[in-house]
VOBA-1610 file (N, C-alpha, C; in pm, whole numbers, padded with zeros to 5 digits, always signed):
BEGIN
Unk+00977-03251+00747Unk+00928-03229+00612Unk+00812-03129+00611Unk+00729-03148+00685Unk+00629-03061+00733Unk+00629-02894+00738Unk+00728-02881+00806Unk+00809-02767+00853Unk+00828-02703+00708Unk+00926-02756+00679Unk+01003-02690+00547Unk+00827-02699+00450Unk+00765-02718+00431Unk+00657-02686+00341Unk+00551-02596+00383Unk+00575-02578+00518Unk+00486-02468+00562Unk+00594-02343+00569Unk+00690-02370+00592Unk+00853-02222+00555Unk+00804-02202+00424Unk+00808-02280+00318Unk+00835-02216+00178Unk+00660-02194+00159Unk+00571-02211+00174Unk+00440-02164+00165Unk+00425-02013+00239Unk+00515-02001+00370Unk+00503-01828+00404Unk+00589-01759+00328Unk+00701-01811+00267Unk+00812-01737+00199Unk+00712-01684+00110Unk+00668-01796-00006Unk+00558-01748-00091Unk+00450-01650-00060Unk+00415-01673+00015Unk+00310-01586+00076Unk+00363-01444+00097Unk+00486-01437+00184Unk+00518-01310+00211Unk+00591-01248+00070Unk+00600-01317-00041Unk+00649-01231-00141Unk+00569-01181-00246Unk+00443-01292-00224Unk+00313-01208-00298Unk+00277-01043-00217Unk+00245-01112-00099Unk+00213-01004+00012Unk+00268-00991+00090Unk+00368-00896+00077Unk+00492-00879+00184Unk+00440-00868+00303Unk+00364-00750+00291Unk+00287-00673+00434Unk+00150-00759+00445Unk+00150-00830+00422Unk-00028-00915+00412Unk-00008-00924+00567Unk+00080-00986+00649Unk+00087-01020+00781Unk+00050-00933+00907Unk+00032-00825+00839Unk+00036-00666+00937Unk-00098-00667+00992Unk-00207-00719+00966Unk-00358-00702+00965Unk-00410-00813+01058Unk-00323-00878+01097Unk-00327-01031+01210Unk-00489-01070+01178Unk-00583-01077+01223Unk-00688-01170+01256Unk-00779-01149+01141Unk-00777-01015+01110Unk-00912-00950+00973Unk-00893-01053+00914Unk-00827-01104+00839Unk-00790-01169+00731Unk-00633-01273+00678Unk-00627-01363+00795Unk-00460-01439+00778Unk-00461-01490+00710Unk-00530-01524+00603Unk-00503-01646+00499Unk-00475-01540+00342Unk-00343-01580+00303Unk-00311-01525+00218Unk-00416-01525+00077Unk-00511-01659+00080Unk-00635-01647-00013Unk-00753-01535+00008Unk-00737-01486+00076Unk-00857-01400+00119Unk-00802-01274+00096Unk-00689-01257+00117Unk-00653-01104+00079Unk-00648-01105-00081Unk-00572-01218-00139Unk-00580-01209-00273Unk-00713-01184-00382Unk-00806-01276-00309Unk-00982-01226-00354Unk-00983-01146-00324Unk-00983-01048-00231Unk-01006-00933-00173Unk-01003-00789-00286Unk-00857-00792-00319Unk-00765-00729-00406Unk-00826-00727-00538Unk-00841-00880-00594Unk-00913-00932-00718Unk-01107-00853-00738Unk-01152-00874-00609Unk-01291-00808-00610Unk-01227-00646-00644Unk-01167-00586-00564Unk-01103-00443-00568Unk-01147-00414-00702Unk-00977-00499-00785Unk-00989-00445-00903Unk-01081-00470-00987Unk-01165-00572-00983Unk-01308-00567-01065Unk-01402-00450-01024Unk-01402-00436-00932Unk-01470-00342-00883Unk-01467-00194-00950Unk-01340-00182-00935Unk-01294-00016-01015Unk-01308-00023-01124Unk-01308-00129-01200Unk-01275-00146-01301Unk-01428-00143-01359Unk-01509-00198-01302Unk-01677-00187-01354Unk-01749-00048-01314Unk-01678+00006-01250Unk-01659+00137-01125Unk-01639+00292-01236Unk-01520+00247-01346Unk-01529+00342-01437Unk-01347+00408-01400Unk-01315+00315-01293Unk-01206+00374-01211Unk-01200+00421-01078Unk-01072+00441-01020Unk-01094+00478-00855Unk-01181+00611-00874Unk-01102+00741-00947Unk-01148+00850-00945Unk-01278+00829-00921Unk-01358+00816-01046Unk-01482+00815-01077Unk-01537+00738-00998Unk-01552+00625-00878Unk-01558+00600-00851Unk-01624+00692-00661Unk-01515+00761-00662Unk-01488+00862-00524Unk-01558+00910-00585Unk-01572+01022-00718Unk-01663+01106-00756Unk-01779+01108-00710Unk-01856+00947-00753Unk-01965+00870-00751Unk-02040+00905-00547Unk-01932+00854-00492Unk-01926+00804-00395Unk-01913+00951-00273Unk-01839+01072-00339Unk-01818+01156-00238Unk-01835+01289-00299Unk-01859+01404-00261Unk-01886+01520-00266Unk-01739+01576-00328Unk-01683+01603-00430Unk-01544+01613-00481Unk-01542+01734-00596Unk-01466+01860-00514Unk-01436+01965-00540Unk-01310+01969-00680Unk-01342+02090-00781Unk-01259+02086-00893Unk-01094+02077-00855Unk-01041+02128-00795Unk-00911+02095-00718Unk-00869+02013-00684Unk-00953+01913-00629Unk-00958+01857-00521Unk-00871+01714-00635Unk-00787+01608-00548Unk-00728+01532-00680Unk-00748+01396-00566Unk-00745+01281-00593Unk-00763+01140-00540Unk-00584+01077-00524Unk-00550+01082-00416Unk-00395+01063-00377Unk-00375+00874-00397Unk-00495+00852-00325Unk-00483+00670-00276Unk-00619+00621-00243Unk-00612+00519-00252Unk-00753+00420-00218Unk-00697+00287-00174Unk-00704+00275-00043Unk-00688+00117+00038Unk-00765+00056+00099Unk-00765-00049+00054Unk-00870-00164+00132Unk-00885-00174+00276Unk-00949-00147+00345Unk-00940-00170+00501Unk-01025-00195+00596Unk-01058-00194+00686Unk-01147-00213+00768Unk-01147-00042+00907Unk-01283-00010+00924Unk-01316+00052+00960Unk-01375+00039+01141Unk-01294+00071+01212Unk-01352-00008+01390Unk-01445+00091+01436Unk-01579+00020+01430Unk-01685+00059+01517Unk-01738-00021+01604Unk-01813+00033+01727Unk-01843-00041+01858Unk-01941-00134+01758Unk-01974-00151+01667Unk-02036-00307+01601Unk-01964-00393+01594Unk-01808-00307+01529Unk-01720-00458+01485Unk-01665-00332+01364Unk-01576-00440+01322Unk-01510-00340+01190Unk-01587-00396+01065Unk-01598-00316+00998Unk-01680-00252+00861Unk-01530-00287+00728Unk-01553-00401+00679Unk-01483-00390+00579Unk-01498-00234+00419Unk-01405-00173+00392Unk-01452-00085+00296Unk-01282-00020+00249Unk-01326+00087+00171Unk-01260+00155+00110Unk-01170+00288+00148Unk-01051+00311+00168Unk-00998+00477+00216Unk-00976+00504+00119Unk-01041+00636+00074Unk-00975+00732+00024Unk-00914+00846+00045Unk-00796+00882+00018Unk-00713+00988+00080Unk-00687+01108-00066Unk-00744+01173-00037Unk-00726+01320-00134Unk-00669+01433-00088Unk-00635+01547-00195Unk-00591+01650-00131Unk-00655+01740-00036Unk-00798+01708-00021Unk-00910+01767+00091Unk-00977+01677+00183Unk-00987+01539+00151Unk-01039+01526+00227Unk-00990+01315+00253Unk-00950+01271+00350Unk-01036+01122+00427Unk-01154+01113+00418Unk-01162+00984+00322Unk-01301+00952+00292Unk-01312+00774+00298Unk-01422+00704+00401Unk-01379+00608+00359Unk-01570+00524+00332Unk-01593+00417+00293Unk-01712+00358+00242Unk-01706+00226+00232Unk-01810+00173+00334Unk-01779-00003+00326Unk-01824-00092+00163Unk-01759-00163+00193Unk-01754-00219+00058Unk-01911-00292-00008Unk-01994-00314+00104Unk-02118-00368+00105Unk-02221-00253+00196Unk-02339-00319+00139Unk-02463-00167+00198Unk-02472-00280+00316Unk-02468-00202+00399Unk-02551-00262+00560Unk-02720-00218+00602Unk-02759-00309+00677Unk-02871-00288+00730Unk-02836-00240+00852Unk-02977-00158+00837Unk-03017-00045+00942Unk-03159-00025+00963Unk-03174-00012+01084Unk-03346+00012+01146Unk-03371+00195+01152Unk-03465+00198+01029Unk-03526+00338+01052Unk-03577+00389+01163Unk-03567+00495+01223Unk-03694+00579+01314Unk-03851+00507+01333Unk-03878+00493+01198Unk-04024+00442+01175Unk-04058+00289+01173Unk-03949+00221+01233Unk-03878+00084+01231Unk-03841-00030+01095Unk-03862+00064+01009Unk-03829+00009+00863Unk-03654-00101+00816Unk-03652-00107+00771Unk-03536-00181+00738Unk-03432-00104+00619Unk-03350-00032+00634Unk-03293+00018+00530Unk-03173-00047+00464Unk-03151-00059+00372Unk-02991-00070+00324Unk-02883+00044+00271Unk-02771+00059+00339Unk-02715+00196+00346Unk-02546+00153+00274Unk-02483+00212+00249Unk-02335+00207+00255Unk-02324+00294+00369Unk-02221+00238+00466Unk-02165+00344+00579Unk-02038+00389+00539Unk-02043+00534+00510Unk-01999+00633+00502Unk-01912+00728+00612Unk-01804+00752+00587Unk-01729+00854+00675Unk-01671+00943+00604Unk-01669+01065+00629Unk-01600+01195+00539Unk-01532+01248+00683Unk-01399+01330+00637Unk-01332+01367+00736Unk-01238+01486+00652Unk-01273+01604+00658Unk-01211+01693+00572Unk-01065+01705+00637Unk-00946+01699+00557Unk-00800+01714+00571Unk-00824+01824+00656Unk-00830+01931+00645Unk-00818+02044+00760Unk-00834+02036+00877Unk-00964+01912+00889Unk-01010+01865+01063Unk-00935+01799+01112Unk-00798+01755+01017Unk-00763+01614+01105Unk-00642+01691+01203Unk-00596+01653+01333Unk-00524+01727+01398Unk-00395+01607+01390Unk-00429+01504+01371Unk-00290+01373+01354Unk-00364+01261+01302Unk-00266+01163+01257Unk-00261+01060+01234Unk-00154+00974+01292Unk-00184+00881+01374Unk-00136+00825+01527Unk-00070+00679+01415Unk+00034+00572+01431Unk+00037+00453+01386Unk-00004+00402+01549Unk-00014+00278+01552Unk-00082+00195+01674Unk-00093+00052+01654Unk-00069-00061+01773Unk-00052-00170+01752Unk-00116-00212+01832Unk-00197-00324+01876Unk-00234-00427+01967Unk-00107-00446+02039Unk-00145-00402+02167Unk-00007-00469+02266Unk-00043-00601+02311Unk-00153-00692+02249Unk-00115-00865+02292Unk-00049-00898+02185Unk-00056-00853+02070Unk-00058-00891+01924Unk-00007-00759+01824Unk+00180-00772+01840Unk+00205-00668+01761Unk+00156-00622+01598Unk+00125-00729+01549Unk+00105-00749+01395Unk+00005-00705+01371Unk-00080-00674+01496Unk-00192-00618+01453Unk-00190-00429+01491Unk-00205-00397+01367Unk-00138-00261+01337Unk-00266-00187+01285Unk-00243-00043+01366Unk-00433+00083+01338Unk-00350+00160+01320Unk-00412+00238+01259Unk-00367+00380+01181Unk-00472+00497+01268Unk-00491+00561+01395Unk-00609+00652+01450Unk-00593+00797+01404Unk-00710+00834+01365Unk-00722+00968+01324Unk-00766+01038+01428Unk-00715+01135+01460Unk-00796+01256+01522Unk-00822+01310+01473Unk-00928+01416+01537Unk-00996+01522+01473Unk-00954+01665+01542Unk-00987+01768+01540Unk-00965+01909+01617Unk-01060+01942+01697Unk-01158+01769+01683Unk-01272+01812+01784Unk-01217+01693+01895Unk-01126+01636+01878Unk-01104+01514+01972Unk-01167+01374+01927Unk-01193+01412+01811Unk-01308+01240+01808Unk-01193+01208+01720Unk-01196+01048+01749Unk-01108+00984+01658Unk-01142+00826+01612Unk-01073+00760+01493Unk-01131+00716+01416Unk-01001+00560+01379Unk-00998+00438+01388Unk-00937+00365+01413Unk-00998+00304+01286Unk-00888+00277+01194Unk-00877+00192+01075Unk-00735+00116+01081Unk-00798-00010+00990Unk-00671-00161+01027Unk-00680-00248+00923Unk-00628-00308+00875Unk-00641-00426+00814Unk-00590-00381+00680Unk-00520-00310+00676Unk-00427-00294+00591Unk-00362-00401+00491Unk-00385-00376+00334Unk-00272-00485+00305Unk-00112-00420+00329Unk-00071-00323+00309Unk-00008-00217+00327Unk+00021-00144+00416Unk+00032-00195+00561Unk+00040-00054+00667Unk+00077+00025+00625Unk+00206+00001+00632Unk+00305+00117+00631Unk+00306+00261+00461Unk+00234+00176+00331Unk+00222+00251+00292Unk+00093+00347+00339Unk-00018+00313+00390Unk-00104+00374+00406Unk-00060+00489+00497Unk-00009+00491+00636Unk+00027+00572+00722Unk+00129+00642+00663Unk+00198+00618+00574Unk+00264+00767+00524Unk+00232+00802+00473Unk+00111+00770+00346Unk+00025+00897+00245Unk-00021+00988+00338Unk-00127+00953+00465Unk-00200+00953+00496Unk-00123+01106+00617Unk+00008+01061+00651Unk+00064+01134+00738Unk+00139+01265+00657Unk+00133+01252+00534Unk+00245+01306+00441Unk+00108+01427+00410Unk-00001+01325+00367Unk-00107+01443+00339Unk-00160+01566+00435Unk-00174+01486+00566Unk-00216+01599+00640Unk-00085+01734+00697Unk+00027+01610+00674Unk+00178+01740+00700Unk+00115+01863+00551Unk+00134+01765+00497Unk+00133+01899+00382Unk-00022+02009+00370Unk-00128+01938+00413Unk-00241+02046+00472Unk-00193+02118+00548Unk-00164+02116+00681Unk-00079+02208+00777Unk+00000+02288+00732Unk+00065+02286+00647Unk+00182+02374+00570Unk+00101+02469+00516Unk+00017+02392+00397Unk-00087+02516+00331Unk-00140+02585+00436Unk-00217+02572+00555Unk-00310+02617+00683Unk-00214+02727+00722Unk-00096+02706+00733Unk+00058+02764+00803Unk+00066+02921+00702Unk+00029+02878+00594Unk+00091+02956+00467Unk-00024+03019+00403Unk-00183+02979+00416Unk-00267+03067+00434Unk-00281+03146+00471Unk-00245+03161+00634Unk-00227+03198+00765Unk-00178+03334+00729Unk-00014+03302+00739Unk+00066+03414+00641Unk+00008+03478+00573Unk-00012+03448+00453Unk-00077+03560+00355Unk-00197+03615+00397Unk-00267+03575+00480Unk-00407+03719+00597Unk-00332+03791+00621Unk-00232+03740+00757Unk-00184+03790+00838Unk-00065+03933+00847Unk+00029+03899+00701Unk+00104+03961+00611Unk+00026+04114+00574Unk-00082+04148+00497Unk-00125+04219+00493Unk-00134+04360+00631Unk-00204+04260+00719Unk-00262+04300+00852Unk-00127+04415+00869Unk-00014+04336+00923Unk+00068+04411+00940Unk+00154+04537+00869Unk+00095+04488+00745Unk+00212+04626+00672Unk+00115+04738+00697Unk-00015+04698+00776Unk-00092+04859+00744Unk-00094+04945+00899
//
């Protein structure tokens, strides 16, 4: 009896949140992603919106357009940084969801949002990646063109995230490809 009520409690679970399972340890309890989501959308919503929001939050060029925003967690040698991705037509941008403390130079105590900007042009790939003890636990790594790279997880969404995310920088490369061309085009007819 047992059994069968913990089956139809994941059925449920996995049809609220199909992909909720992908993020293994950040967050397994299907209540916590659902608050999660619920803070989200209050959030944007007191926020003015995602846009306005990134506006607020990031340096954002007239062109420049807001593709996606996913909840995730951010891996630094502290620990992962719960916060925000944003994926635009210029740039990976992501911002924890809470200000952290930090010790000034002058040994002061600051409160910060930690911040990452990563302009589309720098990125050289976007890697998918799994825990090999623990397949379910699924990273999305960015490189850079400088070699530094950047491990985000906790996805409600893997799989949608890694294809915006892969789709965006294919299609930067194309423009980079096709920039390229039109210098280069010139050069030669003279």
């Amino acid at each position: 009896m047992k059994n069968q009520t913990q089956e139809q409690a994941m059925t449920v679970s996995k049809s609220i949140a199909p992909d909720q399972h992908e993020h293994g340890k950040l967050g397994p309890k299907i209540s916590e992603t659902l608050k999660r989501k619920l803070m989200l959308g209050a959030r944007i919503v007191r926020g003015g919106g995602m846009k306005r929001i990134f506006k607020k939050l990031f340096n954002v060029g007239k062109e420049e357009k807001l593709l996606k925003l996913y909840q995730c967690y951010l891996s630094t040698t502290a620990g992962p940084i719960a916060g925000l991705l944003f994926i635009s037509t210029e740039k990976v941008a992501f911002c924890s969801e809470r200000s952290l403390r930090f010790t000034s130079p002058t040994g002061d105590i600051i409160r910060a949002y930690y911040k990452v900007l990563i302009p589309i042009r720098n990125i050289k790939r976007a890697n998918q990646s799994e825990n090999a003890r623990n397949p379910r636990e699924k990273y999305i790594e960015i490189v850079t063109v400088d070699n530094f790279d950047f491990w985000f997880m906790g996805f409600v969404n893997y799989q949608k995230a890694l294809n915006c995310l892969q789709q965006t920088v294919s299609q930067s490369s194309i423009r980079k490809i096709d920039s390229m061309r039109n210098v280069a085009l010139p050069l030669l007819q003279n």
